[in-house]
mmCIF file as Biopython writes it, N, C-alpha, C and O atoms, coordinates in Angstrom:
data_model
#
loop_
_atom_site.group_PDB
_atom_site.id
_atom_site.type_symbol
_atom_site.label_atom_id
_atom_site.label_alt_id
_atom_site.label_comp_id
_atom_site.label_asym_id
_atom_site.label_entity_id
_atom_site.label_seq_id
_atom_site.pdbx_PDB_ins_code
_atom_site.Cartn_x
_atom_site.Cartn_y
_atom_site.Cartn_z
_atom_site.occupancy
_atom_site.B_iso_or_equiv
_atom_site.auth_seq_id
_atom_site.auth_asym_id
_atom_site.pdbx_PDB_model_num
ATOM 1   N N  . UNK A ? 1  ? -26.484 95.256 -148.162 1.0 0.0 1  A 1 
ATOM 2   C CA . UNK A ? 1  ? -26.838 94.501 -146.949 1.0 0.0 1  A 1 
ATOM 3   C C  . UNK A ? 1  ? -27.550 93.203 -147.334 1.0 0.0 1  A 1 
ATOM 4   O O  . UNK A ? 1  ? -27.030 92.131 -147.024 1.0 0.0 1  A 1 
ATOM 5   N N  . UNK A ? 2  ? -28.827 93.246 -148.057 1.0 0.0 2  A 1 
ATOM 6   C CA . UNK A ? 2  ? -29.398 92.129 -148.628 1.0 0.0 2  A 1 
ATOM 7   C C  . UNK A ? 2  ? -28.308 91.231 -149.476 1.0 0.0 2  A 1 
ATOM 8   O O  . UNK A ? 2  ? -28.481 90.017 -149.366 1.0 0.0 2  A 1 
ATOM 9   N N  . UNK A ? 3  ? -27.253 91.635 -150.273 1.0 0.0 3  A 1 
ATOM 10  C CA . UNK A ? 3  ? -26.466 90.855 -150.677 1.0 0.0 3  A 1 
ATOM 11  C C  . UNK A ? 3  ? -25.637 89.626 -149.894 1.0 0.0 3  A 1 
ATOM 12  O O  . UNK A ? 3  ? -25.387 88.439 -150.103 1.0 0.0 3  A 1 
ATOM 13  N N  . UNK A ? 4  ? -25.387 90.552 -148.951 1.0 0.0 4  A 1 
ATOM 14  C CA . UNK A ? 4  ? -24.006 90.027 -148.358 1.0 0.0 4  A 1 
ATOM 15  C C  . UNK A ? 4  ? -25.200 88.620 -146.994 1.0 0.0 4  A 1 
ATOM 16  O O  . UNK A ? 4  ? -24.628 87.583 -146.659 1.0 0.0 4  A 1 
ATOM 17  N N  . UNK A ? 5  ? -26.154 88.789 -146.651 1.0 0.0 5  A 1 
ATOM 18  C CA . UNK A ? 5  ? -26.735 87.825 -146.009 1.0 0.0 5  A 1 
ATOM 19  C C  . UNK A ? 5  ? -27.230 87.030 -146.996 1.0 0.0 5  A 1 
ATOM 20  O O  . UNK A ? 5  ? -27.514 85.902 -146.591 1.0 0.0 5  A 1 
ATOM 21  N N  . UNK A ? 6  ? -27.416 87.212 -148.062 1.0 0.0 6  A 1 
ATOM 22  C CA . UNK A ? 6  ? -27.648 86.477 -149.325 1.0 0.0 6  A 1 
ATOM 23  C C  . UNK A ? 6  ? -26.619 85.582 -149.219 1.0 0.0 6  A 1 
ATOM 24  O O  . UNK A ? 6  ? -26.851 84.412 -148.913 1.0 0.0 6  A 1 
ATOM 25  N N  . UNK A ? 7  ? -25.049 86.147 -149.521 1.0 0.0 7  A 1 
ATOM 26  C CA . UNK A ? 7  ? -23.925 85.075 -149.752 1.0 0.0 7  A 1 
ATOM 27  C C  . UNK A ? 7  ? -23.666 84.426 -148.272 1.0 0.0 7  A 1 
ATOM 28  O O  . UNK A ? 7  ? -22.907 83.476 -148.079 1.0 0.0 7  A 1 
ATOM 29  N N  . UNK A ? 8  ? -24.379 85.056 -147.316 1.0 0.0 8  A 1 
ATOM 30  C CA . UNK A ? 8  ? -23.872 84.291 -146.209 1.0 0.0 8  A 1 
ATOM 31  C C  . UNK A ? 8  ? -24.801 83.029 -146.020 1.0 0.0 8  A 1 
ATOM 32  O O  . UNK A ? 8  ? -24.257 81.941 -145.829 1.0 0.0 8  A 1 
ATOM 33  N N  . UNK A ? 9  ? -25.884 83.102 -146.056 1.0 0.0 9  A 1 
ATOM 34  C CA . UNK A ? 9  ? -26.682 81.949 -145.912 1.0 0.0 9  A 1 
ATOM 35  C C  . UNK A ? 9  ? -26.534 81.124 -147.648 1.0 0.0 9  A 1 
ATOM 36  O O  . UNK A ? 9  ? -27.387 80.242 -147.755 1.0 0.0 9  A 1 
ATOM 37  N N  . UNK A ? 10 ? -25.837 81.240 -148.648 1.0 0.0 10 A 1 
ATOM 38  C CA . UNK A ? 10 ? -24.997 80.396 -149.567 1.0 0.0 10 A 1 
ATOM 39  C C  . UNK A ? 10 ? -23.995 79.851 -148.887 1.0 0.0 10 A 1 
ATOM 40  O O  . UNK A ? 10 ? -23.758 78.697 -149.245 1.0 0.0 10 A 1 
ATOM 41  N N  . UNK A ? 11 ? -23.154 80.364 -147.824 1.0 0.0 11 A 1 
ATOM 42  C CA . UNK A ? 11 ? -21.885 79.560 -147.366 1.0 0.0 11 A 1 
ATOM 43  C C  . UNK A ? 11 ? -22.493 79.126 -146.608 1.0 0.0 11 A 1 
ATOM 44  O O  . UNK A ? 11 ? -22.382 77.949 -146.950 1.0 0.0 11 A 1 
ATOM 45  N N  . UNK A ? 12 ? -23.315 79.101 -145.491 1.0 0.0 12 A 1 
ATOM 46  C CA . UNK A ? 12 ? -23.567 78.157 -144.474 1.0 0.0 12 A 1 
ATOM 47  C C  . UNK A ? 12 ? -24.552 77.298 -145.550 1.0 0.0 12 A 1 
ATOM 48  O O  . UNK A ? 12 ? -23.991 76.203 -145.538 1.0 0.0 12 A 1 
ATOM 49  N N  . UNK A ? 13 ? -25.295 77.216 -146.147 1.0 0.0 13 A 1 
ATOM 50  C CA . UNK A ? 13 ? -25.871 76.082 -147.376 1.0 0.0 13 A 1 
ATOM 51  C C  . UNK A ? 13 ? -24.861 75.164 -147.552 1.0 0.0 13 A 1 
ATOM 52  O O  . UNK A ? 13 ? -25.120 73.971 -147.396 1.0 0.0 13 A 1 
ATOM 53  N N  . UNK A ? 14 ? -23.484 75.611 -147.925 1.0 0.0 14 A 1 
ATOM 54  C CA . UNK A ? 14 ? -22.573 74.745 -148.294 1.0 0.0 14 A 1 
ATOM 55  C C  . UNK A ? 14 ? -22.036 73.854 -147.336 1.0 0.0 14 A 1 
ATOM 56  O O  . UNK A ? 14 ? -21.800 72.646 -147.347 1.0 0.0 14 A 1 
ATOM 57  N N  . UNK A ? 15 ? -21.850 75.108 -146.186 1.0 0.0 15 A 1 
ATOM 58  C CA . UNK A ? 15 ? -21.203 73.962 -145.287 1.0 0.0 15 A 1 
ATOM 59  C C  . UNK A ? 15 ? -21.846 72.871 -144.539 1.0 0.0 15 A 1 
ATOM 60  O O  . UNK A ? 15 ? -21.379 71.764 -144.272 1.0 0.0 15 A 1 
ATOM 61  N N  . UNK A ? 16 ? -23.322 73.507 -144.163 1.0 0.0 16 A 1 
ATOM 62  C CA . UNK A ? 16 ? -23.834 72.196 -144.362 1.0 0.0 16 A 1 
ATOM 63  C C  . UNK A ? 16 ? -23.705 70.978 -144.962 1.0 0.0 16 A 1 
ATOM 64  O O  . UNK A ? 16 ? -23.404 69.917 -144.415 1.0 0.0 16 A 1 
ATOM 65  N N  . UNK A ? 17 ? -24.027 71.245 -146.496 1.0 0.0 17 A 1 
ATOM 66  C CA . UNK A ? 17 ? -23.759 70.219 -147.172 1.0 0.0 17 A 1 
ATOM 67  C C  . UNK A ? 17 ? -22.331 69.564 -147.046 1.0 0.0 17 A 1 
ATOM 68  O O  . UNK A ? 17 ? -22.036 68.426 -147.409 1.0 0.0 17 A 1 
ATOM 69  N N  . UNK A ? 18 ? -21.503 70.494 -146.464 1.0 0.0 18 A 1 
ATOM 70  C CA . UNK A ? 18 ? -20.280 69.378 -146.466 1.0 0.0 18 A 1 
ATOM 71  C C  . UNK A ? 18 ? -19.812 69.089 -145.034 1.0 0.0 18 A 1 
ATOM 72  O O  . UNK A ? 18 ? -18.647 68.953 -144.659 1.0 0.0 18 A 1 
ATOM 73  N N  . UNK A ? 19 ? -21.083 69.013 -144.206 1.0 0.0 19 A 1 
ATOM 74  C CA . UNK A ? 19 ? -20.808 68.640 -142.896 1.0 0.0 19 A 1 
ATOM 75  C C  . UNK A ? 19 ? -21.901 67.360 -143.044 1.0 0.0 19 A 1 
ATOM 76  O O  . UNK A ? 19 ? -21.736 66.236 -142.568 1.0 0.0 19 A 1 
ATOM 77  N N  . UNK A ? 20 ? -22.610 67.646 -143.524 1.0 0.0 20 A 1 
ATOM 78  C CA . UNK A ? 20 ? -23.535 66.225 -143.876 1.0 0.0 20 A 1 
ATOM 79  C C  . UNK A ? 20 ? -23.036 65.261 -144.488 1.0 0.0 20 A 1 
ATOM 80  O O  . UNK A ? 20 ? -23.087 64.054 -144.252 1.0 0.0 20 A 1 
ATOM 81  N N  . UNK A ? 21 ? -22.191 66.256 -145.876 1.0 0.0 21 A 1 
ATOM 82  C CA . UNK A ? 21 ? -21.502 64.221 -146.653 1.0 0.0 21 A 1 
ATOM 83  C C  . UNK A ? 21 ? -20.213 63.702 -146.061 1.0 0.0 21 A 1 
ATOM 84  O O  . UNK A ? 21 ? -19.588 62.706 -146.426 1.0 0.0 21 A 1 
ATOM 85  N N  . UNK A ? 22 ? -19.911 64.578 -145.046 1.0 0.0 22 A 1 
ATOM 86  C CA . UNK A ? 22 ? -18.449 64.033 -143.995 1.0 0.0 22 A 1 
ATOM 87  C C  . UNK A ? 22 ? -18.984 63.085 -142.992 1.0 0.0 22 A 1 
ATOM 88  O O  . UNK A ? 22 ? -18.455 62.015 -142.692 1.0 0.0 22 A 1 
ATOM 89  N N  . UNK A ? 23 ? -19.923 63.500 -142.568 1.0 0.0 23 A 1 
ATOM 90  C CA . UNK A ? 23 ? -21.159 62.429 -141.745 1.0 0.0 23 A 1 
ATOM 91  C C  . UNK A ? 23 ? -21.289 61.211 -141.965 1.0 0.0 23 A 1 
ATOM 92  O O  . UNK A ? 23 ? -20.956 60.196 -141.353 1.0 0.0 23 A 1 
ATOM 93  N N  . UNK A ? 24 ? -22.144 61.544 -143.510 1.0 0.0 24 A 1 
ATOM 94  C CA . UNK A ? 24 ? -22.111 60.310 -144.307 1.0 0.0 24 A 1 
ATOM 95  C C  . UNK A ? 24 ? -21.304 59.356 -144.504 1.0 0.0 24 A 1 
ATOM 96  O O  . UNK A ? 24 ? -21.346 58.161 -144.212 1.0 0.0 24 A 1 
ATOM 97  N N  . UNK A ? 25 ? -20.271 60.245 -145.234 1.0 0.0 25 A 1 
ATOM 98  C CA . UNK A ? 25 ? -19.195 59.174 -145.342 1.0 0.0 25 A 1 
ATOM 99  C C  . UNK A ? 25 ? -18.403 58.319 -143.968 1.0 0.0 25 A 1 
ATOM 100 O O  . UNK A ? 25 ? -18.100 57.130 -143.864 1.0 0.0 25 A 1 
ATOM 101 N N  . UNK A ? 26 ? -18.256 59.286 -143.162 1.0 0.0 26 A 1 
ATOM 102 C CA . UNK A ? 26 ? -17.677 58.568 -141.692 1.0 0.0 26 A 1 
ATOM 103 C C  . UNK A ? 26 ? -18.798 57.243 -141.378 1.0 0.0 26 A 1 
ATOM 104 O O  . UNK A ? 26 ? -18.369 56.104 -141.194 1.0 0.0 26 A 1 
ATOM 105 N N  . UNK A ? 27 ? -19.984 57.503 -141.353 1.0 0.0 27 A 1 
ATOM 106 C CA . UNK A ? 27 ? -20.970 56.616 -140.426 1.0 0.0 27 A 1 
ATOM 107 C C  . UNK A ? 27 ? -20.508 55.088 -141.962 1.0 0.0 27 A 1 
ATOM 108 O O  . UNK A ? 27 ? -20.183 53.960 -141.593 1.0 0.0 27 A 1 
ATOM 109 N N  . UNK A ? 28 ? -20.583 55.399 -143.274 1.0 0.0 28 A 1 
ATOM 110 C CA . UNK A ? 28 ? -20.468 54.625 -144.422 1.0 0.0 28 A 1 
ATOM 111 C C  . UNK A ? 28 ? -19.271 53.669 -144.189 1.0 0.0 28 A 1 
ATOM 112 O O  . UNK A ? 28 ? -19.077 52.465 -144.353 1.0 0.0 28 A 1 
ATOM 113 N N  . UNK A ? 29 ? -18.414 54.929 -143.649 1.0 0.0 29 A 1 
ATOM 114 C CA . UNK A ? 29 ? -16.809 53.441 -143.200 1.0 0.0 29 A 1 
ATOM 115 C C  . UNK A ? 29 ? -16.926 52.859 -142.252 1.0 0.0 29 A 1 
ATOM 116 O O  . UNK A ? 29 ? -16.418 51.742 -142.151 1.0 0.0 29 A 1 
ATOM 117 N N  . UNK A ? 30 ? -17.905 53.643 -140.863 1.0 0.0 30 A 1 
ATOM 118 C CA . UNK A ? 30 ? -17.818 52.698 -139.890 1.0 0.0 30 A 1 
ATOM 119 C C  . UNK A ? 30 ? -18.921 51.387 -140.005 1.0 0.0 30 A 1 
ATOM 120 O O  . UNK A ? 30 ? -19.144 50.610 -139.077 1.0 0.0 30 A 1 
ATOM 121 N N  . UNK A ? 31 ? -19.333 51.346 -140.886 1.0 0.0 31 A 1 
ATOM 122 C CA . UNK A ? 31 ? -20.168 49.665 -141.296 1.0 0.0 31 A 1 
ATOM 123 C C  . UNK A ? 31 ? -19.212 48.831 -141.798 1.0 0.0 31 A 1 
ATOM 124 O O  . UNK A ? 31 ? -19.508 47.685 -142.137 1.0 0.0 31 A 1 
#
């Protein structure tokens, strides 16, 4: 049980991070 919310809050970590540098990059082209 502790594992598996372990790897789950690793994938939402990630997707964060790749909802943030899609962000980034969008707001970066629209300048």
């Amino acid at each position: 049980m502790h594992d598996q919310w372990e790897s789950t809050i690793v994938a939402l970590d990630r997707l964060m991070t790749e909802v943030e540098n899609a962000a980034t990059a969008s707001a970066f082209e629209q300048q």
